[in-house]
N, C-alpha and C positions, 0 to 999 in steps of 0.2 A: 937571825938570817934575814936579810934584806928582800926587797921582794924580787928583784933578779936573781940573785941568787937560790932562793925557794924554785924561782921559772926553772933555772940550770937544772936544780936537785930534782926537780918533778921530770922533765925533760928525760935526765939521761936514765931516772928509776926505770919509765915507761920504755925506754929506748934499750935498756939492758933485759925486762922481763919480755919485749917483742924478740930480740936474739936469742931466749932459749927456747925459739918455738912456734911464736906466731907464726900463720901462714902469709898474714896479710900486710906484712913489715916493708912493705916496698916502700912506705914514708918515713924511711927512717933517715935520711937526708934531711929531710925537712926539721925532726926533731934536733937533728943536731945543729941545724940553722935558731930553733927555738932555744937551747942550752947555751947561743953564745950569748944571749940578752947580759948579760953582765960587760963584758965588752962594748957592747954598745952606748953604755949608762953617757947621757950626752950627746947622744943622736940618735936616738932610740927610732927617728921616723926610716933611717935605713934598716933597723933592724925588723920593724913592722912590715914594709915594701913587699918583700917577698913571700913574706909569708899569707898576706890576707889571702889570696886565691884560694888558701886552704878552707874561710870560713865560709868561701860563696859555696861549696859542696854539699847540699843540706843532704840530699840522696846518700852519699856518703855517710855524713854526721849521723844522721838517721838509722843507717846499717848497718855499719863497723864501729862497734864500741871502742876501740883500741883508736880510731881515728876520730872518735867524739873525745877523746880522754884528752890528746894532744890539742883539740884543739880548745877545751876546758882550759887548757893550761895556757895557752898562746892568749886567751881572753884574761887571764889571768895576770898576765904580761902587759897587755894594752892596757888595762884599767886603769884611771888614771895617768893615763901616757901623758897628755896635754892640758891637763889641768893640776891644779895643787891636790895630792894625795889626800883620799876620804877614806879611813882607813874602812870606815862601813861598806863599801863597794869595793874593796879591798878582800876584806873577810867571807863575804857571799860567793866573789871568784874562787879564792881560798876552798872552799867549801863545795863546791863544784867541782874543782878539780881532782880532788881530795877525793871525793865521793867515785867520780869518773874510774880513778886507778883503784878505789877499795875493791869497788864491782868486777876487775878485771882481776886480782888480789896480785895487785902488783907491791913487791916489797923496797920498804928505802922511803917513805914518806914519810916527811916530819911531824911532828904533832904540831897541831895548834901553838904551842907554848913556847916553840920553837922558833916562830917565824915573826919579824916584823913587817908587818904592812905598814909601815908609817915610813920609809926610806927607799930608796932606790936601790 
């Protein structure tokens, strides 16, 4: 699984365990703006645009784990946007975001073994 497509899969996991419940799901537009990152594979700088506003929210980030998870994964997404893929900086995001949705026990996350960070 490529790494947009991991984005998509993280994206819509968090996006469907926020719909059986969350209270604080009012970004869930936003997620589904993160989930189109495969769509965009080739202008990825439009698919980034609207979303950074998300990561200037540190007060946010800081106090809804459900909106630090998404934006794990949105970082996840950038990484290597504009340079040649490192999959090491790849795998850290990986792992972060991974971490973000276990803590929330969100279900539908790949394993490791799963995922290629070395592709788009």
């Amino acid at each position: 699984m490529s790494i947009s497509s991991t984005v998509a899969t993280l994206a819509r996991a968090l996006a469907a365990h926020l719909r059986s419940g969350h209270p604080a799901a009012a970004f869930l537009g936003r997620l589904e703006q993160i989930a189109a990152m495969p769509a965009f594979v080739g202008r990825l700088d439009q698919w980034e645009a609207p979303l950074l506003p998300m990561r200037a929210d540190k007060q946010r980030i800081a106090s809804d784990p459900a909106y630090a998870a998404a934006v794990a994964i949105l970082e996840l997404g950038r990484s290597n946007m504009y340079t040649e893929i490192e999959a090491e900086i790849g795998e850290e995001y990986f792992a972060r975001a991974s971490e973000a949705l276990a803590r929330l026990g969100v279900a539908g996350v790949p394993a490791r073994d799963a995922v290629d960070l070395t592709s788009w």
